[in-house]
Wavefront OBJ file of the C-alpha trace (Angstrom):
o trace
v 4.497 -12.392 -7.504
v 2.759 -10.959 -10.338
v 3.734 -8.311 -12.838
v 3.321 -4.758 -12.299
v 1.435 -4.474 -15.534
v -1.027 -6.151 -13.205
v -1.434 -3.156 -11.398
v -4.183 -0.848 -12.164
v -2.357 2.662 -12.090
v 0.898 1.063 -13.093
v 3.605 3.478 -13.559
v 1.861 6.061 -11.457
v 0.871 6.867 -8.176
v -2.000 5.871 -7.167
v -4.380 5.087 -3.942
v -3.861 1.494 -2.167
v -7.123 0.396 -2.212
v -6.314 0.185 -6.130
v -3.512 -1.648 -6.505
v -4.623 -6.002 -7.043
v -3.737 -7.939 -4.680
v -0.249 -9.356 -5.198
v 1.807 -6.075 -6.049
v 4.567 -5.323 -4.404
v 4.410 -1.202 -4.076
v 5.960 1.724 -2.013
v 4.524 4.289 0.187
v 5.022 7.625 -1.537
v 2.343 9.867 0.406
v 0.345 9.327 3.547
v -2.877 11.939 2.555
v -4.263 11.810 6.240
v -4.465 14.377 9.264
v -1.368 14.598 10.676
v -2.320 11.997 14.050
v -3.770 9.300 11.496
v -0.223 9.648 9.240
v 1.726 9.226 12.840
v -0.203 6.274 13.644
v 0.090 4.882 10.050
v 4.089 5.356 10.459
v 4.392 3.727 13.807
v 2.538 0.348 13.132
v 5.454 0.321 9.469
v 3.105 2.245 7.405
v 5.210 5.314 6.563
v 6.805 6.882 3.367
v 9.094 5.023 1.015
v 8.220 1.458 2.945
v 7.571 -1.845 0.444
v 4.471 -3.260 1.002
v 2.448 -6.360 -0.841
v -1.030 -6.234 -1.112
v -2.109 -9.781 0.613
v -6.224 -9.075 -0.443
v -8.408 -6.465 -0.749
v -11.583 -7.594 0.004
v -14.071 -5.824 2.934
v -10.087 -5.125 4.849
v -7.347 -4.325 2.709
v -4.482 -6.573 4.079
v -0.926 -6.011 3.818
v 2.292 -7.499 4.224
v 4.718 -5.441 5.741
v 8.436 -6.596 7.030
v 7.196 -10.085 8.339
v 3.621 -8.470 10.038
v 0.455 -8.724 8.048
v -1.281 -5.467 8.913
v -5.551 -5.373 8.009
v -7.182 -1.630 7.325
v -10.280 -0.419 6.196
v -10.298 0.484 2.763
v -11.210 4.396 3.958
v -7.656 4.435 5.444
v -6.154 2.309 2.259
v -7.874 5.507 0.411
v -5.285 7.763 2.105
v -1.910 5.812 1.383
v -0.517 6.808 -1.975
v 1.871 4.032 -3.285
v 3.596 3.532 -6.693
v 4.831 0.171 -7.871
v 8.108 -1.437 -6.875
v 9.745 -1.623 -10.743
v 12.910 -3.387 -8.640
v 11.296 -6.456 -7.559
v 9.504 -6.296 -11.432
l 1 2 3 4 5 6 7 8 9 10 11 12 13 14 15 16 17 18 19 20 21 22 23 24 25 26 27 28 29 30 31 32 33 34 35 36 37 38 39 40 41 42 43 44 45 46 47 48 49 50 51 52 53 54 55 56 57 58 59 60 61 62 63 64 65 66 67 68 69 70 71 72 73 74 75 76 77 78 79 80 81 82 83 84 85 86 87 88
């Protein structure tokens, strides 16, 4: 795993479509209409969740529990995650 220093907005919030591929972050803010933030929460998307960035290439892939989840980076756009300083 690398070191959050490796993250672009380290120490900060920032978008998911930002952070390099290899963090380990949290959800802090879904910025999305309300439906798109429900549907974001059911498939383990939701506030305060760990997720690792997997790539972020044309799909932003993520792993999340044991389920590697792909989105568009549009939707990454709208997650707001800070790094995981824990797992640091």
């Amino acid at each position: 795993m690398q070191n959050v220093a490796d993250l672009s907005c380290a120490r900060t919030r920032c978008t998911l479509n930002r952070v390099k591929a290899g963090i380990l972050v949290r959800i802090k803010q879904l910025c999305a209409n309300e439906e798109t933030a429900q549907r974001l929460r059911e498939i383990g998307l939701g506030e305060e969740q760990l997720i690792q960035l997997l790539t972020c290439h044309t799909n932003i892939i993520c792993q999340v529990c044991s389920a590697r989840l792909a989105i568009s980076p549009q939707l990454a756009e709208a997650i707001l995650v800070e790094p995981c300083l824990e797992a640091a």
